[in-house]
Residue, then its C-alpha position, 0 to 999 in steps of 0.5 A: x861664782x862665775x856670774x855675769x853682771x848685766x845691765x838693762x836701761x830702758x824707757x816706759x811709759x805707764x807701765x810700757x816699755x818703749x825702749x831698752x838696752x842690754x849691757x853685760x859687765x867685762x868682769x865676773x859678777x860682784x865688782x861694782x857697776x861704778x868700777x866696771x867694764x861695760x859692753x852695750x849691746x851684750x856680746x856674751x848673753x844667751x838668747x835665752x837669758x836676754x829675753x828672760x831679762x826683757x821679761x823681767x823688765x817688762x812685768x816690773x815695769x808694769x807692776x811699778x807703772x814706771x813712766x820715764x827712765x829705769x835701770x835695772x841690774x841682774x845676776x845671770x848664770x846658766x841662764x837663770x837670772x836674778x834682779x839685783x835692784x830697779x832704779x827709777x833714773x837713768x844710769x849713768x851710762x844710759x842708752x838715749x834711744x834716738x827719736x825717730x827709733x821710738x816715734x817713727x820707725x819703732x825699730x827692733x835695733x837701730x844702729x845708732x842708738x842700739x835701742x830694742x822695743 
């Protein structure tokens, strides 16, 4: 199959999202997520992909009116993307964005917590 494993956590606020990041697995699709290597921020995602994620993120987020933590798992292949499941929690391996990120200087990336708004 070839296909990347990417995981995006995130944080909304009804329905909002407020802060994500973007984690893709070291192994090719299909070893599962408790087993895998991951590298946040994404090194090896087209920027086509990426913003296809946030997309996808952000109308679930909001169809879902999600208020608090989220992951979300997806398949990506020539940038073509499919959601393999939402959670409503935090992974276990969540991105805790760093508070003045999110209430001060609403940051596109921030070095010490690689949050993404």
């Amino acid at each position: 199959m070839n296909a990347k494993e990417v995981d995006l956590d995130a944080v909304a606020q009804d329905g909002e999202i407020i802060a994500l990041a973007i984690s893709e697995h070291v192994e090719n699709a299909g070893v599962h997520s408790g087993d895998a290597t991951l590298i946040l921020p994404a090194q090896d995602l087209d920027q086509v992909t990426v913003r296809k994620i946030e997309a996808a993120a952000r109308k679930i987020a909001k169809q879902l009116q999600v208020s608090g933590p989220f992951n979300m798992q997806f398949i990506a292949k020539d940038n073509e993307i499919k959601v393999i499941e939402c959670n409503l929690r935090a992974s276990r391996y969540v991105c805790i964005p760093c508070l003045p990120c999110i209430l001060l200087c609403r940051l596109t990336v921030c070095c010490v917590c690689v949050c993404r708004v």
